[in-house]
KEDOSE-161253 format. One record per atom (N, C-alpha, C): residue in three letters; x, y, z. Coordinates in steps of 0.2 Angstrom, whole numbers, padded with zeros to 4 digits, always signed. Layout:
// KEDOSE-161253
ALAXYZ
...
//
This chain:
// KEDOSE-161253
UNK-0049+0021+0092
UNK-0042+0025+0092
UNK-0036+0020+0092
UNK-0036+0015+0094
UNK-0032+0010+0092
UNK-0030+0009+0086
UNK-0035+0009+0083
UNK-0036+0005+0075
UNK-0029+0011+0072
UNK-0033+0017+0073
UNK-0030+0024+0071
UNK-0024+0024+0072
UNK-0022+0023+0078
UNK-0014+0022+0078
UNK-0010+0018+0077
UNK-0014+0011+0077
UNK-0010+0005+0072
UNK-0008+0007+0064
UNK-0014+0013+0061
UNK-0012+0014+0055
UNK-0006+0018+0054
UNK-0006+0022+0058
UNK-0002+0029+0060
UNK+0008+0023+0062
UNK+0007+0018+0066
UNK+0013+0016+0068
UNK+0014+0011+0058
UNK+0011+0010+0056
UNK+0011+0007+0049
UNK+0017+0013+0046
UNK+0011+0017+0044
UNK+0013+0022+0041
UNK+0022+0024+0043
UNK+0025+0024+0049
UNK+0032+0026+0052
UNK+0035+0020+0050
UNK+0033+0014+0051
UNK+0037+0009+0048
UNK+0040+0007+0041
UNK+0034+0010+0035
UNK+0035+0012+0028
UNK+0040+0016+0026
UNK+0041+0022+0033
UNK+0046+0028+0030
UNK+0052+0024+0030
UNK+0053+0018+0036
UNK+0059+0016+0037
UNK+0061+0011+0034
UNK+0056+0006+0031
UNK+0057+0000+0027
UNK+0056+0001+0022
UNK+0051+0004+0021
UNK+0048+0004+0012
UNK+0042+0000+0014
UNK+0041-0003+0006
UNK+0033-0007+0008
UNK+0035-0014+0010
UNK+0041-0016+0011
UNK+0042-0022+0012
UNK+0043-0023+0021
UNK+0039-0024+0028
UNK+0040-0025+0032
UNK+0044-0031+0036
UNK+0048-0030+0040
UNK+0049-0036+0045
UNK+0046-0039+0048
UNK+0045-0044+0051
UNK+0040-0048+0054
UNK+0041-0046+0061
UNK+0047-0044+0064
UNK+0049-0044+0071
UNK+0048-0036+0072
UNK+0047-0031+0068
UNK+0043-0023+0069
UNK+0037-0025+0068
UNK+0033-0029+0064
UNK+0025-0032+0065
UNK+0023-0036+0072
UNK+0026-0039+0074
UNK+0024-0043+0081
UNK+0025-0042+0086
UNK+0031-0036+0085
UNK+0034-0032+0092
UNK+0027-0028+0093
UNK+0024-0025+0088
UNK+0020-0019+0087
UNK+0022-0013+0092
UNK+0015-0010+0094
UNK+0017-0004+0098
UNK+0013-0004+0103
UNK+0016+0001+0107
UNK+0011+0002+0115
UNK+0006+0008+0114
UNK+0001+0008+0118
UNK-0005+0012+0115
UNK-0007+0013+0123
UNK-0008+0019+0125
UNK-0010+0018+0132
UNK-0008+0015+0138
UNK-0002+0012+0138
UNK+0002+0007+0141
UNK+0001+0000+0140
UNK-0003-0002+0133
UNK-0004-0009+0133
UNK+0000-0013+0125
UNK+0003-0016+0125
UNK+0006-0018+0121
UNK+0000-0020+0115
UNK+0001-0018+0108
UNK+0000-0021+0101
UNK+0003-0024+0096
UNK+0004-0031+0097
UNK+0007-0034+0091
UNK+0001-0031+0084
UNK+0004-0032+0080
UNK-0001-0031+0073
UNK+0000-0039+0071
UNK+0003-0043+0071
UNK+0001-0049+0067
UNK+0004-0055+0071
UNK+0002-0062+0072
UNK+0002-0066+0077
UNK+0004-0074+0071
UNK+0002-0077+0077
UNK+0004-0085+0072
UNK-0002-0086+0067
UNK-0008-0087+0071
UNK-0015-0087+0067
UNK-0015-0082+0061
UNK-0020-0083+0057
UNK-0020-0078+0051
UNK-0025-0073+0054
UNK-0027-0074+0056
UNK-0034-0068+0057
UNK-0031-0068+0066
UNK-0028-0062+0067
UNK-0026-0059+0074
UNK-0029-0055+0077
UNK-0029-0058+0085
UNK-0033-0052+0088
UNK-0028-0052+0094
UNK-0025-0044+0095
UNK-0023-0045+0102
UNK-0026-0045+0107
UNK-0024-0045+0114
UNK-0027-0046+0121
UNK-0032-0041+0123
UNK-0029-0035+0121
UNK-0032-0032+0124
UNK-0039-0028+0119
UNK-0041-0031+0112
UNK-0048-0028+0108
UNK-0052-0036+0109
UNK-0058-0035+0106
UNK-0062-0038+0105
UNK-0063-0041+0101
UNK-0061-0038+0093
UNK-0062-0040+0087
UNK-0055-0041+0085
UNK-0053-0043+0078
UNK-0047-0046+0077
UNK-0045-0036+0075
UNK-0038-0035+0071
UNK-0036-0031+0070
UNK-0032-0031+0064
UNK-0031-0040+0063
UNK-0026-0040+0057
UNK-0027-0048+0053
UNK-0028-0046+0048
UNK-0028-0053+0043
UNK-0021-0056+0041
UNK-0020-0062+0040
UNK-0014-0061+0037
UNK-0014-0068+0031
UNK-0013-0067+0024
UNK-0009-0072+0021
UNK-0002-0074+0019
UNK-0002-0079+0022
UNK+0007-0083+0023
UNK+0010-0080+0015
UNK+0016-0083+0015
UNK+0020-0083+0009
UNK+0019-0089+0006
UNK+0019-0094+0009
UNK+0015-0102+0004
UNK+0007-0102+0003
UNK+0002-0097+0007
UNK-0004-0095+0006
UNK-0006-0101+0006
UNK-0008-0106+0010
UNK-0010-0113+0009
UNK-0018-0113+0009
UNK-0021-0105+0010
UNK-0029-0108+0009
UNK-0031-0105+0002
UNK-0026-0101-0002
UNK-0030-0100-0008
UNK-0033-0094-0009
UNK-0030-0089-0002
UNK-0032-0082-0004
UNK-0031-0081-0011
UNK-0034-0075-0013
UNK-0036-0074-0020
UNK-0037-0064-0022
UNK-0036-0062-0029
UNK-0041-0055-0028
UNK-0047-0059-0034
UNK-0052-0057-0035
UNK-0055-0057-0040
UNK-0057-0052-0045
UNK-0060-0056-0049
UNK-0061-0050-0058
UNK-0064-0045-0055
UNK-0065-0043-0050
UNK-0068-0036-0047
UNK-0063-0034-0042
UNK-0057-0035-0043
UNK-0054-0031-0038
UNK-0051-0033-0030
UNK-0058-0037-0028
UNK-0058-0038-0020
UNK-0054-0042-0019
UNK-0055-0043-0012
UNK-0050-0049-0011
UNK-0054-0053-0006
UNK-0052-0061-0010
UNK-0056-0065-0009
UNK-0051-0069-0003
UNK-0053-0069+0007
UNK-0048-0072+0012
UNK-0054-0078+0013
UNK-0050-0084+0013
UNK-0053-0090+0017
UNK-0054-0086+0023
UNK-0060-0094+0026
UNK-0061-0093+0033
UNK-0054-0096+0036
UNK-0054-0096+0044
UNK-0049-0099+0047
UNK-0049-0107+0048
UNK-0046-0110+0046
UNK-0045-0118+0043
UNK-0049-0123+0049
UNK-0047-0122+0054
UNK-0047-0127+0059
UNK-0054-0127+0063
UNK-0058-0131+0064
UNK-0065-0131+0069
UNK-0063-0125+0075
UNK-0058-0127+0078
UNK-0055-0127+0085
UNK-0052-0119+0084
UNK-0054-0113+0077
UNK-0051-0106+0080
UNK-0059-0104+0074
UNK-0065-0106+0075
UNK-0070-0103+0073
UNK-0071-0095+0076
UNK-0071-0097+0082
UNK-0073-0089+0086
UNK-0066-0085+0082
UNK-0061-0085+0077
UNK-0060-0080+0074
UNK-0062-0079+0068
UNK-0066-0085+0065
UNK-0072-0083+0059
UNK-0079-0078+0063
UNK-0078-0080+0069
UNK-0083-0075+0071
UNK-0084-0068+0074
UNK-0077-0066+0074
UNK-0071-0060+0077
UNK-0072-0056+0069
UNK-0072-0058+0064
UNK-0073-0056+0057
UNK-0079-0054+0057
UNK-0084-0057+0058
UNK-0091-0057+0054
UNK-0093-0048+0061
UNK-0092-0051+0067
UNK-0091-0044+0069
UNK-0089-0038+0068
UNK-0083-0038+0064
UNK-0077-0034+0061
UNK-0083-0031+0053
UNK-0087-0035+0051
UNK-0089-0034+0046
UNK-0095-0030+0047
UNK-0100-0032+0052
UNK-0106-0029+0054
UNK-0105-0022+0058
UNK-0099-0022+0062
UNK-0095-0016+0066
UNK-0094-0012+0062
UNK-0092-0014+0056
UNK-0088-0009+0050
UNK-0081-0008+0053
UNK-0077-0012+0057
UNK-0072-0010+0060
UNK-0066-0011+0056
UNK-0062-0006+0055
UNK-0057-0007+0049
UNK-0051-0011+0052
UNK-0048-0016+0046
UNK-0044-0019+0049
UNK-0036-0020+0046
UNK-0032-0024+0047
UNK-0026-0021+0041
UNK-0024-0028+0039
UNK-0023-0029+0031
UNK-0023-0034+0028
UNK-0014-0036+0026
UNK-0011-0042+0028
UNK-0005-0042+0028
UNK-0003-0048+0022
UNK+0002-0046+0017
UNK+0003-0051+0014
UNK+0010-0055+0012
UNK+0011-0061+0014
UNK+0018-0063+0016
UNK+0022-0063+0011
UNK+0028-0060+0008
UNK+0033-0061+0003
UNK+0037-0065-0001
UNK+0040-0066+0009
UNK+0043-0071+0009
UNK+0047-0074+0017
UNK+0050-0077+0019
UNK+0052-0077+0027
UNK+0052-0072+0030
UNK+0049-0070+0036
UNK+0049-0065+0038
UNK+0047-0055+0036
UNK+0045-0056+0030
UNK+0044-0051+0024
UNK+0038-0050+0023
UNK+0034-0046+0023
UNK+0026-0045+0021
UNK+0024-0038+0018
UNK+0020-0036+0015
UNK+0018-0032+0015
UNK+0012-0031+0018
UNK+0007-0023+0017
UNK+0003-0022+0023
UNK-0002-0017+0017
UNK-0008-0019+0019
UNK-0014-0015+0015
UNK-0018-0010+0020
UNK-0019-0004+0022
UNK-0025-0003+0027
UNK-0027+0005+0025
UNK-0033+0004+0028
UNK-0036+0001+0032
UNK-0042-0004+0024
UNK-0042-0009+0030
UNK-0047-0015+0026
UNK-0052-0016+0029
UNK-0057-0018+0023
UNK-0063-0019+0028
UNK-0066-0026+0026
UNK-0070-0028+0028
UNK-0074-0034+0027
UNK-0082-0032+0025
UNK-0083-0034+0017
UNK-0088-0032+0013
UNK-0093-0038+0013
UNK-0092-0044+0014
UNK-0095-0049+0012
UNK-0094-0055+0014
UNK-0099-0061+0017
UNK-0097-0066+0020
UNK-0100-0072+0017
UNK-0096-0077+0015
UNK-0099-0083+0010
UNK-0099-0088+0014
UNK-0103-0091+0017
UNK-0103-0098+0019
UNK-0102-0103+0017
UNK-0105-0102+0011
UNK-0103-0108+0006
UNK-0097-0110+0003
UNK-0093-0103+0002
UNK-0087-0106-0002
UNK-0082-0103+0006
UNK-0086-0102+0012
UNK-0080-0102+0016
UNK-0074-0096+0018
UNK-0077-0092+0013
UNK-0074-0086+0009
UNK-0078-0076+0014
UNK-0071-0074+0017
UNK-0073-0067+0017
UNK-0072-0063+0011
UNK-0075-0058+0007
UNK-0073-0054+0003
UNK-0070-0046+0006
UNK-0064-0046+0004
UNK-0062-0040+0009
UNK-0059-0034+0004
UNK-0062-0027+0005
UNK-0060-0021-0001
UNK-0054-0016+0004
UNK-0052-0013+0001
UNK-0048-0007+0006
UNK-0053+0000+0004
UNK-0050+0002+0010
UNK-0055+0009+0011
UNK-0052+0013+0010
UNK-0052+0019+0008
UNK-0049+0028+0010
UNK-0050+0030+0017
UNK-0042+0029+0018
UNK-0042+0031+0026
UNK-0045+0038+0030
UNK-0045+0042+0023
UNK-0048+0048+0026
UNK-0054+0047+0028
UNK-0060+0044+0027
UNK-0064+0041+0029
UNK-0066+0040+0037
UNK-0059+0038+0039
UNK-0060+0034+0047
UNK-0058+0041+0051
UNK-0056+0048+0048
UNK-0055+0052+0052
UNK-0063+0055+0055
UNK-0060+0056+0063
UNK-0067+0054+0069
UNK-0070+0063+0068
UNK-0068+0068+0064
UNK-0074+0074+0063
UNK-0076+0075+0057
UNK-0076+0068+0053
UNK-0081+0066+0047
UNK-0088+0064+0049
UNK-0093+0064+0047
UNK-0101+0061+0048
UNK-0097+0054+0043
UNK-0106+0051+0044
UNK-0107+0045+0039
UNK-0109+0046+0032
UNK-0101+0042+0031
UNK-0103+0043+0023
UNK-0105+0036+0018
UNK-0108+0040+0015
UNK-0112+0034+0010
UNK-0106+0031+0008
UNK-0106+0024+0006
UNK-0101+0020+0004
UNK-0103+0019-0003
UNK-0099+0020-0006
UNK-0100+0021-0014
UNK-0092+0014-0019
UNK-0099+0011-0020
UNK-0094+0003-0019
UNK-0090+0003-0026
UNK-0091+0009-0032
UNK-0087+0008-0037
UNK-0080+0012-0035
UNK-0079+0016-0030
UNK-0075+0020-0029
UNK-0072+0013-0022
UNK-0075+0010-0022
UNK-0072+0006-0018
UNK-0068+0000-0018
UNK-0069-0002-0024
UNK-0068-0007-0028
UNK-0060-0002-0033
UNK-0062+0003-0033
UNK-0053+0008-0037
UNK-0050+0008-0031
UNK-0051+0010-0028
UNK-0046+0010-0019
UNK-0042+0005-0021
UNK-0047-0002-0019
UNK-0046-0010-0016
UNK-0040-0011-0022
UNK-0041-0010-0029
UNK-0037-0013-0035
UNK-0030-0009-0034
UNK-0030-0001-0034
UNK-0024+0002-0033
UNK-0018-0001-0027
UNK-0024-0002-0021
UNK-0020-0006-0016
UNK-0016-0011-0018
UNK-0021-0015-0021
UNK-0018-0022-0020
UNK-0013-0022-0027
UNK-0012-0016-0032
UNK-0007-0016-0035
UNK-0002-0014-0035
UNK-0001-0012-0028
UNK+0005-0008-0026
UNK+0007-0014-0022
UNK+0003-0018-0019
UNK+0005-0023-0016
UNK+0010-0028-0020
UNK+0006-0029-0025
UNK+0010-0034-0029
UNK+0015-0033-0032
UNK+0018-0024-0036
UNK+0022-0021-0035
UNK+0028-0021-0030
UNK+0027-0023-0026
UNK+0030-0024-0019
UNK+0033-0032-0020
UNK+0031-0035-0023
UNK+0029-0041-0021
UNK+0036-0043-0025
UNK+0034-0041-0031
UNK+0039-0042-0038
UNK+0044-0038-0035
UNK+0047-0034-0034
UNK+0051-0029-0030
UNK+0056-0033-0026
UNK+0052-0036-0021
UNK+0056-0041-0019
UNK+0059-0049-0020
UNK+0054-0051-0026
UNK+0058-0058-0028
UNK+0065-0055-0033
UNK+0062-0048-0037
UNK+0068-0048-0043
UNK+0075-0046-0038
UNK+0073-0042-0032
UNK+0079-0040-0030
UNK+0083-0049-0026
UNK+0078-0053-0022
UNK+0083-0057-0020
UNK+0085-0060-0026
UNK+0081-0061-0032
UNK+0085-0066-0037
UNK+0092-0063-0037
UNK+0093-0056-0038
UNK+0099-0054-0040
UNK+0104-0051-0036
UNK+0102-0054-0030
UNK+0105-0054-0024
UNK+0109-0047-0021
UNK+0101-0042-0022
UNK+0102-0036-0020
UNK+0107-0029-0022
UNK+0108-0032-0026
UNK+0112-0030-0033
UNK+0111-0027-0039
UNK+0112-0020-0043
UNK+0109-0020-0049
UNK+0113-0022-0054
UNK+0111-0025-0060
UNK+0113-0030-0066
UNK+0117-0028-0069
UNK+0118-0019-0069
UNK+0122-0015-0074
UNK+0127-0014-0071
UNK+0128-0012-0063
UNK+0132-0008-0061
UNK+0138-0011-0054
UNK+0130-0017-0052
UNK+0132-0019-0047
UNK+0132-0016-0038
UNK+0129-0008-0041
UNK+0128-0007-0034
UNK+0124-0011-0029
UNK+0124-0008-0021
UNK+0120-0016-0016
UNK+0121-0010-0012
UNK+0115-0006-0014
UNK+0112-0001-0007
UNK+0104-0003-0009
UNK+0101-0007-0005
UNK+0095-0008-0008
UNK+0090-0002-0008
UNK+0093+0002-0004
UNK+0087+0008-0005
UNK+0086+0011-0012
UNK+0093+0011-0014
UNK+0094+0013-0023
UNK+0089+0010-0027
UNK+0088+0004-0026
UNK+0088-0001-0031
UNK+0078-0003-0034
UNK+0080-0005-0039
UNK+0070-0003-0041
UNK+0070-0011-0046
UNK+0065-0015-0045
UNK+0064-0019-0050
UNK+0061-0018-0055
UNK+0065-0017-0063
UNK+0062-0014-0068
UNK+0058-0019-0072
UNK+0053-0018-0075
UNK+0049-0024-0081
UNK+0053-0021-0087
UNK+0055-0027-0089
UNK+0057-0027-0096
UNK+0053-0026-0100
UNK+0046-0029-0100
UNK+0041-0026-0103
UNK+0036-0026-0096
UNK+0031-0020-0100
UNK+0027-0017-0094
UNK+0020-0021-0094
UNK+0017-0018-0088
UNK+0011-0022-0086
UNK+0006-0021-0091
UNK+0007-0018-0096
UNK+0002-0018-0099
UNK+0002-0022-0106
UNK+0008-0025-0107
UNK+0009-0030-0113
UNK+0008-0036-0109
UNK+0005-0040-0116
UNK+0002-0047-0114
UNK+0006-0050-0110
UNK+0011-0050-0111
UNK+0018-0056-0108
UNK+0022-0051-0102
UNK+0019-0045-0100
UNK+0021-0041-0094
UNK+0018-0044-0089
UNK+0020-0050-0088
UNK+0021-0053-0082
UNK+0024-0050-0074
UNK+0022-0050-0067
UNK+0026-0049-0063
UNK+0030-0052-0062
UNK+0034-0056-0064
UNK+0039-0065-0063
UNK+0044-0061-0063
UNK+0050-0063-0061
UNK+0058-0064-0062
UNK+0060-0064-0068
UNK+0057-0069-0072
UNK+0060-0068-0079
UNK+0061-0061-0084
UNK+0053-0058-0080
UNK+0051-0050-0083
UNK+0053-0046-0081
UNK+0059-0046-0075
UNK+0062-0040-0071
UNK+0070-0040-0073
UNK+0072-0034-0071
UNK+0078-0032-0068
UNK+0080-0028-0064
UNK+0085-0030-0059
UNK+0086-0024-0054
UNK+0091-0020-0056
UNK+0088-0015-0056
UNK+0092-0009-0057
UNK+0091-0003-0054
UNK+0096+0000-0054
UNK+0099+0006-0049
UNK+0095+0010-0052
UNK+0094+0017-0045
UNK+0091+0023-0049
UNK+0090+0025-0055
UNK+0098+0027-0056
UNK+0099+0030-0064
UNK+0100+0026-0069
UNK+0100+0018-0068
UNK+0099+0014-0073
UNK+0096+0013-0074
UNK+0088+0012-0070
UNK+0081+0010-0072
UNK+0078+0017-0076
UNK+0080+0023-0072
UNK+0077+0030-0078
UNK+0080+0030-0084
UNK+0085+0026-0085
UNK+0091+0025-0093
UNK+0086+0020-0098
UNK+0085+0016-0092
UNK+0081+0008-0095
UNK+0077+0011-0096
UNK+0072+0012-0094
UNK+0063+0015-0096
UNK+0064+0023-0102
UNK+0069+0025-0102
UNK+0069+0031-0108
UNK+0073+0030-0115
UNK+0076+0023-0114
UNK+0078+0020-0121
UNK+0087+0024-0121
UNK+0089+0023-0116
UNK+0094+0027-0117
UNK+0101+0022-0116
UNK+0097+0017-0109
UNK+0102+0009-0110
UNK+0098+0006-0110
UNK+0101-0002-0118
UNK+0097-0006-0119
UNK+0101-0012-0117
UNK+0094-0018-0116
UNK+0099-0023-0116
UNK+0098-0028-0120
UNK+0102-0033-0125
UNK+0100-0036-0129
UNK+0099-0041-0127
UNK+0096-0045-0132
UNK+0094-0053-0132
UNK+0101-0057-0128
UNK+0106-0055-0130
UNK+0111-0060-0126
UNK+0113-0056-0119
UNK+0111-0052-0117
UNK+0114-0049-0112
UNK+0119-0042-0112
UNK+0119-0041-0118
UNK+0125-0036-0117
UNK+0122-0029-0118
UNK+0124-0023-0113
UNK+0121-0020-0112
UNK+0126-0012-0117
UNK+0119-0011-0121
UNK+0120-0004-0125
UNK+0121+0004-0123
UNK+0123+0008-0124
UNK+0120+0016-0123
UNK+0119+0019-0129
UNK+0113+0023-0131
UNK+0110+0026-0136
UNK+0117+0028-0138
UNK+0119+0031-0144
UNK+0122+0031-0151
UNK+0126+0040-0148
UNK+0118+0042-0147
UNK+0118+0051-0145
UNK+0121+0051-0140
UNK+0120+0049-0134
UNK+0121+0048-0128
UNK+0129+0046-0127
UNK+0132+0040-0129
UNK+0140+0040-0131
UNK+0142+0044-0134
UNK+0139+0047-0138
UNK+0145+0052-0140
UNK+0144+0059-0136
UNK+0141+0060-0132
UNK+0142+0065-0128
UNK+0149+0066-0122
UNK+0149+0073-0120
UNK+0155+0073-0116
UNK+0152+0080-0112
UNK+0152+0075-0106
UNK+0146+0079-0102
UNK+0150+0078-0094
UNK+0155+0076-0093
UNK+0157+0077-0086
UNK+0157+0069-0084
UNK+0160+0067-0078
UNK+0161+0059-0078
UNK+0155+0056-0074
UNK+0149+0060-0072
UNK+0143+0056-0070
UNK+0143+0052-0079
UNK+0142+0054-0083
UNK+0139+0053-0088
UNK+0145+0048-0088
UNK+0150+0050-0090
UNK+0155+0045-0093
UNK+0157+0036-0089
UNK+0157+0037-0082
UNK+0156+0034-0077
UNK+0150+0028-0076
UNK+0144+0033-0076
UNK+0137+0031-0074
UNK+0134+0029-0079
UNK+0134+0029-0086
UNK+0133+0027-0091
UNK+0136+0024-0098
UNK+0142+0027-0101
UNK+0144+0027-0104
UNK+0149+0022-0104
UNK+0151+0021-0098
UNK+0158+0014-0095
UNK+0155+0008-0098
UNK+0147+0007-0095
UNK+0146+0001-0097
UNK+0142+0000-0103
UNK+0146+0002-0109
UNK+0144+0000-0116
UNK+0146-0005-0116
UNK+0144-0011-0121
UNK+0146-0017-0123
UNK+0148-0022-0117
UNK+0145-0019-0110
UNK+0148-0025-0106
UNK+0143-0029-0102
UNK+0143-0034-0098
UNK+0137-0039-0099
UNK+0134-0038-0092
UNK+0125-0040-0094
UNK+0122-0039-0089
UNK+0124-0045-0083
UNK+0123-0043-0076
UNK+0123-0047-0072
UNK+0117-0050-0069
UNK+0117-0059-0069
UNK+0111-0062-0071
UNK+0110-0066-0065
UNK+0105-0069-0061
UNK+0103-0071-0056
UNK+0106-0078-0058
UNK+0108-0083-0053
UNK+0114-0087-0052
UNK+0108-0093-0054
UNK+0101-0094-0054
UNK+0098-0100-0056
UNK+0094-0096-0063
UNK+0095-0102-0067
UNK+0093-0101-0074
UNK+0087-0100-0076
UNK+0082-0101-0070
UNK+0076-0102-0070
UNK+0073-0093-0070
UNK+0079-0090-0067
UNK+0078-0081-0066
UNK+0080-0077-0068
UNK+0085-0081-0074
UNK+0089-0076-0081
UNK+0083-0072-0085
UNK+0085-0066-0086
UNK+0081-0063-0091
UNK+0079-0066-0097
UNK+0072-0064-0097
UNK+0066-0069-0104
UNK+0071-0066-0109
UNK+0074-0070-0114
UNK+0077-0068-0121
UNK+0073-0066-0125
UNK+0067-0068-0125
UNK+0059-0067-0128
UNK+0059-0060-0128
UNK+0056-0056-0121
UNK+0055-0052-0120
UNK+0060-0046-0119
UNK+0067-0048-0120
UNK+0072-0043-0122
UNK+0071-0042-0126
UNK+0068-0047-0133
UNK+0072-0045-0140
UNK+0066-0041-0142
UNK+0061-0040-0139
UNK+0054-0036-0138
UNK+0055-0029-0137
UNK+0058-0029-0132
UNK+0061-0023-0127
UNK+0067-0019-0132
UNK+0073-0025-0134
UNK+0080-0019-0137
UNK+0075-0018-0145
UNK+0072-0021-0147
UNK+0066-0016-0154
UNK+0066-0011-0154
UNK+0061-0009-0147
UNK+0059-0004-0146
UNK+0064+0002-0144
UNK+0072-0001-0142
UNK+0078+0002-0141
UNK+0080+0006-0147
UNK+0081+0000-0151
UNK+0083+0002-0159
UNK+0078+0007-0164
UNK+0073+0009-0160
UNK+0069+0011-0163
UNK+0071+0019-0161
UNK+0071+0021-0153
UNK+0072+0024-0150
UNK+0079+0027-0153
UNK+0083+0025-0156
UNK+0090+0026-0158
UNK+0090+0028-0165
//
């Protein structure tokens, strides 16, 4: 029941943050019973005082042991580094044998993480050091289901969607700090508005999740951007479809669109996380095409 509830305080923390959580609502955690639960600790594999088993994995934002997902989906967590927190390699292997679900955290950046759950532990490698860990369908852990077969290609599509809403997450938050929580067309800084858009999409070869391949942009700038209606070119300067300027449709359009013909994108302050020229001039083609 515990577990259930940790998922459930998850779940109220996403409404108010999104998928990007703070570290100080994760380690405050909740009270359950009258007993205080941190969900994540200094260690990476967390157990608080008062369970048996850990309840939270965690990899850093520097990741120093090499967590990983593999060509299947899973995710590949080092054991716990040190001789001296073994009995938390052994708090897992528990967690695995128990089938106890637990919640997988991934750091962003300072204080920043995102959260997977419920997660389980599939597999334990001793030689490479290595748990193998999938996400479950949490409908699954409701207590007036029976036992259900585990059906590991359904398990493995779980684990992928998770961990690519994670990563989604992830990119979300490098493209917004590059651009310093700011959209590049308009300049709004309400970050709830704000979306990090792929110049090109995950499914072109060079649809990278990096900085180079994003922009932040505001609601109606990222549905402008993805329907071909604002492009942006190779040098920055940002267009509105042909149709669409000559329209006279009230001063959202005129305002929200239409002002910012011919004027320049605004670019993250290190050079390093200016938009790919590459893959705008990819991008405004398929503008001009659309036009």
């Amino acid at each position: 029941m515990v577990r259930i509830a940790a998922f459930q305080y998850l779940d109220k923390l996403q409404q108010v943050h999104g998928d990007v959580l703070p570290w100080s609502a994760l380690v405050s955690g909740f009270v359950f019973q009258g007993h205080s639960i941190p969900l994540i600790g200094a260690a990476g594999i967390w157990k608080p005082q008062v369970l048996d088993i850990p309840i939270s994995i965690t990899t850093s934002p520097s990741n120093p042991y090499g967590d990983s997902t593999g060509d299947d989906g899973l995710l590949s967590y080092r054991y716990q580094g040190s001789p001296a927190r073994s009995y938390d390699n052994d708090g897992l292997r528990r967690a695995m044998h128990e089938a106890r679900p637990l919640i997988y955290f991934r750091g962003f950046d300072r204080g920043q993480y995102g959260a997977l759950w419920p997660a389980v532990i599939v597999a334990d490698d001793p030689a490479t050091s290595t748990f193998t860990v999938a996400c479950e369908d949490v409908q699954l852990l409701r207590p007036d289901l029976g036992v259900t077969v585990v059906d590991e290609v359904r398990r493995r599509y779980v684990t992928r969607l998770a961990v690519d809403r994670l990563h989604q997450a992830a990119f979300r938050q490098r493209v917004l700090k590059a651009y310093r929580q700011s959209c590049s067309v308009c300049n709004l800084r309400h970050v709830q508005l704000l979306d990090a858009a792929h110049i090109l999409p995950d499914s072109h070869e060079q649809g990278n999740p990096v900085v180079p391949n994003g922009l932040s942009l505001c609601k109606i700038h990222h549905a402008a951007f993805d329907a071909n209606i604002l492009g942006v070119r190779p040098d920055y300067v940002i267009e509105i479809r042909g149709d669409v300027l000559a329209e006279v449709d009230g001063p959202m359009l005129e305002h929200g669109l239409q002002a910012h013909h011919g004027g320049k994108l605004l670019v993250p302050r290190a050079a390093a996380e200016h938009p790919d020229r590459e893959r705008l001039e990819l991008r405004w083609q398929e503008f001009r095409r659309a036009s």
